[in-house]
N, C-alpha and C positions, 0 to 999 in steps of 0.2 A: 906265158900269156896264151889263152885259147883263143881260136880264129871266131871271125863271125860268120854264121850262118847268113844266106841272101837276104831272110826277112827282118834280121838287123839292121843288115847294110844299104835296105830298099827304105825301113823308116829311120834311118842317119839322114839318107839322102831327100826324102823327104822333109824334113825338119829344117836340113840347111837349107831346102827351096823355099818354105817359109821364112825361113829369119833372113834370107835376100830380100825374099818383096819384101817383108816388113821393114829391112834398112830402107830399099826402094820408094815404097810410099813415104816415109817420114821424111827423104831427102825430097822428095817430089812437095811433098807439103811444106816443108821448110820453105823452098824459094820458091813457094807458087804464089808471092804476093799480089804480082801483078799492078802496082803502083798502090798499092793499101800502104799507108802512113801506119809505124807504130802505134799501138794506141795505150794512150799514159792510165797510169793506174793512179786515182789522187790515193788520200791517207785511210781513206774508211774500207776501200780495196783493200789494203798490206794488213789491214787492222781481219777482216772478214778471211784473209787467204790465210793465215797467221794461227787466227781461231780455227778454224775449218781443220789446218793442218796438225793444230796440237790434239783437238778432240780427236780426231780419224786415229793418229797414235793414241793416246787414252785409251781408245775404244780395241782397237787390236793388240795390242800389249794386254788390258785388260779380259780380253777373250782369249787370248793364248792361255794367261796365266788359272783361267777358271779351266782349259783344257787339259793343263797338267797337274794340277790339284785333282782335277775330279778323275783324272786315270791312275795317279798315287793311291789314292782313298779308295779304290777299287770301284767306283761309284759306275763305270762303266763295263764291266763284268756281265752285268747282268741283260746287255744291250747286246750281246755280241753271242749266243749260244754255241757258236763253232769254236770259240778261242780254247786252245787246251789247256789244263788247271795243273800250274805249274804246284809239284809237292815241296809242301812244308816240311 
């Protein structure tokens, strides 16, 4: 296993001091209710959060799947002039 260089080891450490605040904030907004009552969702909610969530998948499963069709087909080759042209 090779050692890490300081500028490795400076954005590791960086990173983990993000993903602390960002555990930090979310625990902080979690119990920042502050006496706020949950608030109910009726049917047309679960129905709208339901929809929203199957399209969002649809749409990204769908755009994945046009980004590896279109990099099979080569249809990206021509977008990219540095890439070197692997021989046949």
């Amino acid at each position: 296993m090779r050692s890490l260089n300081p500028g490795q080891v400076l954005l590791i450490a960086a990173l983990l001091v993000m993903l602390g605040l960002a555990a930090f904030g979310i625990h902080w907004a979690w119990n920042a209710t502050n006496g706020v009552d949950d608030a109910a969702m009726d049917e047309n909610g679960w129905i709208a959060l339901g929809l929203g969530s199957l399209f969002s998948l649809v749409i990204g499963c769908g755009l994945m799947a046009l980004m590896f069709y279109s990099s099979r087909r080569g249809y990206d080759d021509s977008a990219d002039p540095f890439r070197k042209k692997e021989p046949k």
